[in-house]
N, C-alpha and C positions, 0 to 999 in steps of 0.2 A: 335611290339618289346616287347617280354612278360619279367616276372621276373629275368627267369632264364637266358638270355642273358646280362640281366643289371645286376645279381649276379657275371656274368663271367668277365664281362666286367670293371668290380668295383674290381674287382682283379687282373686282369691284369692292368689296368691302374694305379691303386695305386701303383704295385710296380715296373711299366715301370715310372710312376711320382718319387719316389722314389728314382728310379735309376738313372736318369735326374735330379734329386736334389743333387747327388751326382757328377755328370757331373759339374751342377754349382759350388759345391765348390772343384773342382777341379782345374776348370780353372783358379782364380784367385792363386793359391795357385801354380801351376805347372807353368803359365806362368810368375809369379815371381822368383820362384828358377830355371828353366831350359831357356838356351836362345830359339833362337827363331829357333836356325839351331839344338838344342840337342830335342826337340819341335815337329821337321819337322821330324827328325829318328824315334822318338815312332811310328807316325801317317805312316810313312811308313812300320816300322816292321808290326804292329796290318794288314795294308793293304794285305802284302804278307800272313800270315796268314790268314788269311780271305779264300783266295783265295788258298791255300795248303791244306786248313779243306775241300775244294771240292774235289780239285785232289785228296790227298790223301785214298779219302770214296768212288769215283766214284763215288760219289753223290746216295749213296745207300740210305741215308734220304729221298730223294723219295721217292722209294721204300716201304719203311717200312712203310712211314705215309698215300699212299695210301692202304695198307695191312690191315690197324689198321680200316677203314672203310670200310670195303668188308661187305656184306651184311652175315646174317646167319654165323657169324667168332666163332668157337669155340675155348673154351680156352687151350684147347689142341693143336688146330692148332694154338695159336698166341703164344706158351710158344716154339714149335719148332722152328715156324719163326722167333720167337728172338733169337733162340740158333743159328741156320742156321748166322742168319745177322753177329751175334758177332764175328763168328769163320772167317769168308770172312773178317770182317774189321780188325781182328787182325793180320791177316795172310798179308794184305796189309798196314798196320802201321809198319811192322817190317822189310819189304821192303823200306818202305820210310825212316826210321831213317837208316836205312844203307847208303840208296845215298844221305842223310842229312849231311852224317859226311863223307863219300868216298870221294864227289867233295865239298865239303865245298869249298876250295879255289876258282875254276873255276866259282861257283856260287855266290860268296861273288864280282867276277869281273863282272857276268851278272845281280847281283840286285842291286850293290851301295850300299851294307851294309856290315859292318865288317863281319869276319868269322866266330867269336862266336858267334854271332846274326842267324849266319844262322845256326848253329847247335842247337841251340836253337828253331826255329822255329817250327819243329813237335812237339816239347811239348804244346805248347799255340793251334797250329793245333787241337789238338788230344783232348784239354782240350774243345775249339768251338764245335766240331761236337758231343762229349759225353753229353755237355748241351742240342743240340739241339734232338737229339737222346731220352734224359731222358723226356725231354720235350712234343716232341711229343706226348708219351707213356700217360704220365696221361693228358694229354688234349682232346685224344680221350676218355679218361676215366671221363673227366667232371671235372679233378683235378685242379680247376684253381687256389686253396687256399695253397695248398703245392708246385704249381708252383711257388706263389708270394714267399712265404717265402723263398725258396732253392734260387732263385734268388735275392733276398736281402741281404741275408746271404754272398755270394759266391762275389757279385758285393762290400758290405761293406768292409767285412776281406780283398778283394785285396790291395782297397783301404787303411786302415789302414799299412798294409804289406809295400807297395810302400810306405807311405808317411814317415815310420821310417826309410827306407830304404836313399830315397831323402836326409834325414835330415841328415845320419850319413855316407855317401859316399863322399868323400875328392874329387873324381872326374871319370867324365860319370858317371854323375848324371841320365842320360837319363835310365839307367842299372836298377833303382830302380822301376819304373812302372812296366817293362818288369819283371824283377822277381819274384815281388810281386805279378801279374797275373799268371804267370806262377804257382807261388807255391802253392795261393788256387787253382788252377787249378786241380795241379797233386792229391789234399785232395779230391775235389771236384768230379774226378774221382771214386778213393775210395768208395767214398759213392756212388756215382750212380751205381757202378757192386753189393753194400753189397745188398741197396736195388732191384734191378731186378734181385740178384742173383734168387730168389723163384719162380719169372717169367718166369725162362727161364729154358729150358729143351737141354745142349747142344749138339750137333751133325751137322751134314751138309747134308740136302737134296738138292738135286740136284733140284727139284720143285722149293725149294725155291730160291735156287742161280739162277735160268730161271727167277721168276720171277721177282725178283731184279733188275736182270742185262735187262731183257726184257721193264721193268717199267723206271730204271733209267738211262742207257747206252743214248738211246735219248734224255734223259735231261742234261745228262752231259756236251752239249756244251751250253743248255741255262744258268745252272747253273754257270757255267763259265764263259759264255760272261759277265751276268747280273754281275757277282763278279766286273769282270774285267772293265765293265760298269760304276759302280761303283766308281770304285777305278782308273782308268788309270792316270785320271786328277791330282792326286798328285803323284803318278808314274812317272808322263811324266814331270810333273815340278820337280820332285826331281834332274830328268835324265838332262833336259835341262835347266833349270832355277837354280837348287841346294838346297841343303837342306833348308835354309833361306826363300827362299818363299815356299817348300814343307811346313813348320813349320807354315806360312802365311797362308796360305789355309785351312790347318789342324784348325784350328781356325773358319775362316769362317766356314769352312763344320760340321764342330761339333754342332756349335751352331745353323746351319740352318736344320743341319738334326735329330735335336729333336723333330721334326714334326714326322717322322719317329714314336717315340715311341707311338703316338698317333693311324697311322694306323695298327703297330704292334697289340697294345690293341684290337683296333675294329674285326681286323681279327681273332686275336683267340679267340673270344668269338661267333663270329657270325660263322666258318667253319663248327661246329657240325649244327647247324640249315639251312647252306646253301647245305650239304649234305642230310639232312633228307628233306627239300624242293625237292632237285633238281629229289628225288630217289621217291617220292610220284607225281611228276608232278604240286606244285602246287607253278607254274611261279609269277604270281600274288601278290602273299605272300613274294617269293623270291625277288620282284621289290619295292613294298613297306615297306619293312625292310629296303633294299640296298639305297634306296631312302633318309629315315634316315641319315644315316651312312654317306652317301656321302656330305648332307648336314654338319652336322655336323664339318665332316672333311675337306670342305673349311672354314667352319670358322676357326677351329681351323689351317690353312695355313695362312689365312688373320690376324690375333693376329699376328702369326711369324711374316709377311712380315712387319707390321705395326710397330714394337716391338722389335723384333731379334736384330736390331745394337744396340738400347740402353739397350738391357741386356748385350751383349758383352761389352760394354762400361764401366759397372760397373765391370764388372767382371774380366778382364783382363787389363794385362799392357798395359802401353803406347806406349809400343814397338810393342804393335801387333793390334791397334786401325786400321790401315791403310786397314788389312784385312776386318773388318766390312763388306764393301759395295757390298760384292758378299752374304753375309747370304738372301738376299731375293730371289736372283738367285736361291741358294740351294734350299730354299724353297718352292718357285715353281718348281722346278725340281721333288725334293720328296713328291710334293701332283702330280702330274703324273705320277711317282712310282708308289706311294702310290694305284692311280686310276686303273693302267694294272693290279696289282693284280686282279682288281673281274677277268676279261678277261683270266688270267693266271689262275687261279679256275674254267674258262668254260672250258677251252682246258683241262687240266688233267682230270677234270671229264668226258671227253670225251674218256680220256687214247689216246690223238693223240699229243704226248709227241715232237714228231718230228716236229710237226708246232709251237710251242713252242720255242724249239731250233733254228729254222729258224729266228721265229721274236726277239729272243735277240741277236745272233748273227749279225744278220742285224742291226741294235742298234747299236751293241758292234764296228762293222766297221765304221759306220756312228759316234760314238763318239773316234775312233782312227782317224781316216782323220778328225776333227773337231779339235782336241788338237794338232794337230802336225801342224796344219795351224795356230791357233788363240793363242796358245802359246808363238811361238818367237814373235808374234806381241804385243800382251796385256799380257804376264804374268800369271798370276792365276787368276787374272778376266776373262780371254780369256779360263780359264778350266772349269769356271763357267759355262759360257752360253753354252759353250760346250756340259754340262753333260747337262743341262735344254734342249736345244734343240733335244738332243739323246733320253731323258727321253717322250717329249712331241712327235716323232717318235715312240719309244715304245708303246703309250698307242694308237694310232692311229690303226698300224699294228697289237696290239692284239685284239683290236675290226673286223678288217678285218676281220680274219682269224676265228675267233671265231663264226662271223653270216653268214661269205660270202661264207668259204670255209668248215669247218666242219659244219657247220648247226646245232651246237648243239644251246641248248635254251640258249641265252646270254642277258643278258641287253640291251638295246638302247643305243646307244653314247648321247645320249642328253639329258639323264636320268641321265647317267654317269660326261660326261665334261662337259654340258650345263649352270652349277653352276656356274663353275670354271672361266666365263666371267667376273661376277664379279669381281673379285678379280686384274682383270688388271690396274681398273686405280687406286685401291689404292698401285701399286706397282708405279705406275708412279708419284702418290703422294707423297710415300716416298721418293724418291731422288729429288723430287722440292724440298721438305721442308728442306733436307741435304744440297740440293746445295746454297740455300738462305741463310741469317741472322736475322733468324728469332726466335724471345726470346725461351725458351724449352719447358715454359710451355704452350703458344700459341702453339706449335706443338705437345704438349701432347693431348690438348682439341680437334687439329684439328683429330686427330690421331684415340682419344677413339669417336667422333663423324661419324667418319668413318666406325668405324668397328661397333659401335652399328646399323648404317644405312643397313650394309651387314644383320648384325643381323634378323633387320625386316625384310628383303627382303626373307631371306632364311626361315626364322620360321614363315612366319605369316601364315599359311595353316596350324602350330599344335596349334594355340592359340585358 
């Protein structure tokens, strides 16, 4: 693991820790002035967004971020293919705000959100995919210092935005997050075309739209499932259970899927050097890096598991304590995420985009038949294991497909998930110690004694 990985990495994570600092003081602060059903609306809008930033792009970010690594790329050919990408995604955003505001009504009856929520949507859409898009761009450029910053920037101002908002709105108070993302959003835009305006050379080749649409049209349903993977579980509780415990879960999953920003960090610091591995052949290198990394990022799952409810605990109302006991759920669910990522990096480096889309798809059904059975029985706990169970199927089938059926050079599973063993009984720890009566500070001791034991286990081979 040389310098320059720990340089990248030290800047991503600082301002994914950052932005996660700003999560925390949010939650106490939003689930005091917003109830728990105005709560469950944000966490549904930001959901369908999420998931409209795909449909809407055709998931052309593919596309472009394999492009950005092509071997021998001159900068003439990547100032077209930027101009090529922009004119394709403008030309389909302006399509989509049309049948944003045409069926507004009929749509506002198929998602369970007001009408102006839905017209609203491709703006925060448009606002996601231009971050990830700007993003991409200087990470293959090694920019990981003006990444943290524009992302700091962008994620505070919203936050400030929304919380004046919060405070001076008489009522749908919920209206004030959503805006206030929205509106650094549309600034945030701005600045992202001033800066790559120099970058791009505009026009539409027809190469380039092939390869785009060649590159990302197969991923389009991974991209999609995975969203919708994702996301169903409070979807599905909004739908059948209602906003109330939507708002529930939205809680739980927030604070278990801050894990998340941990493999976020890891992976964009390590893609430049698992490309330059993968392109030079040397495997070896790529296993002992990943090896790292992996370790690493069970411990940092095993903290959440151990940890998670009693941050939730502090941080939020009493009205939303109840949610708690699915955060360890989550987070094992998003360190199996977390893990199909290497696997989802063997298959595109393979450019076999379509076995890809088979195994989140496959996923994505496997976690719709899961929620719609374990739902009316258990609630949002029952979305929890749901997604955990889907997620731990995902990381299974990308290992298959990755060694068994493309043949490309992929990690071992046991390299991979082998870690991850541990981390069970101190999940089954944690809820002894919740279900007992047992003092807090004896189950702090118990708790930090547990996870420093994972500690040695996983680290003692770098000491």
């Amino acid at each position: 693991m040389n310098w320059s990985f720990i340089r990248h990495f030290s800047n991503y994570f600082a301002s994914s820790l950052l932005v996660a600092a700003l999560g925390v003081i949010a939650l106490p602060v939003y689930t005091r002035l917003l109830s728990v059903s105005e709560y469950g609306v944000i966490g549904v809008f930001r959901a369908y967004a999420g998931i409209f930033a795909i449909v809407g792009t055709l998931y052309f970010q593919s596309g472009m971020n394999r492009f950005l690594f092509e071997d021998n790329l001159s900068e003439d050919e990547l100032k077209k293919f930027l101009g090529s990408t922009f004119v394709c995604l403008g030309t389909l955003q302006a399509v989509y705000f049309l049948i944003f505001n045409v069926f507004a009504a009929p749509l506002s009856w198929l998602l369970a959100l007001p009408s102006d929520l839905i017209r609203l949507l491709p703006f925060l859409s448009m606002a996601l995919f231009m971050a990830i898009f700007w993003e991409q761009y200087y990470q293959a450029q090694k920019r990981s210092g003006i990444i943290a910053v524009v992302r700091l920037v962008q994620n505070y101002a919203a936050f400030a935005l929304s919380l004046f908002l919060v405070f001076n709105l008489t009522e749908d108070k919920f209206l004030g997050p959503i805006w206030g993302q929205i509106i650094v959003g549309i600034i945030t835009i701005a600045y992202f075309l001033w800066d790559l305006q120099p970058k791009i050379e505009w026009g539409l080749r027809i190469q380039d739209v092939k390869y785009l649409a060649c590159f990302s049209l197969p991923l389009l349903p991974y991209a999609l499932s995975g969203e919708i993977l994702g996301q169903f579980s409070r979807l599905a509780i909004n739908y059948l259970q209602g906003a109330g415990d939507a708002g529930l879960y939205s809680l739980g999953n927030s604070i278990g899927a801050m894990l998340n920003l941990v493999w976020v960090s890891l992976q964009s610091a390590w893609i430049p050097s698992y490309y330059a591995r993968m392109n030079e052949g040397e495997y070896a290198s790529r296993d002992r890096e990943l090896t790292k990394i992996v370790h690493f990022f069970v411990f940092a799952a095993c903290a959440g598991v151990l940890f998670g409810r009693d941050v939730g605990r502090i941080l939020s109302a009493q009205s939303f304590h109840q949610a708690l006991d699915i955060v360890p759920l989550i987070v094992l669910g998003q360190m199996y995420y977390g893990l199909f990522q290497i696997y989802a990096l063997s298959i595109n480096y393979a450019k076999s985009t379509h076995y890809l889309s088979l195994v989140v798809v496959s996923a994505g059904l496997i976690n719709i038949l899961l929620n719609l059975l374990m739902i009316p029985l258990y609630g949002y706990m029952g979305g929890a294991v749901a997604i955990l169970i889907s997620y731990l199927c995902l990381l299974l089938m990308g290992w298959y497909v990755s060694s068994r059926m493309i043949r490309v050079s992929a990690p071992d599973i046991l390299m991979v998930a082998g870690p991850t063993i541990w981390i069970w009984p101190l999940v089954i720890l944690t809820y002894a110690l919740s279900a007992g009566e047992i003092d807090l500070i004896i189950q702090l001791m118990v708790k930090i004694g547990g996870l420093a034991t994972l500690g040695m286990i996983l680290f003692r081979r770098y000491a």
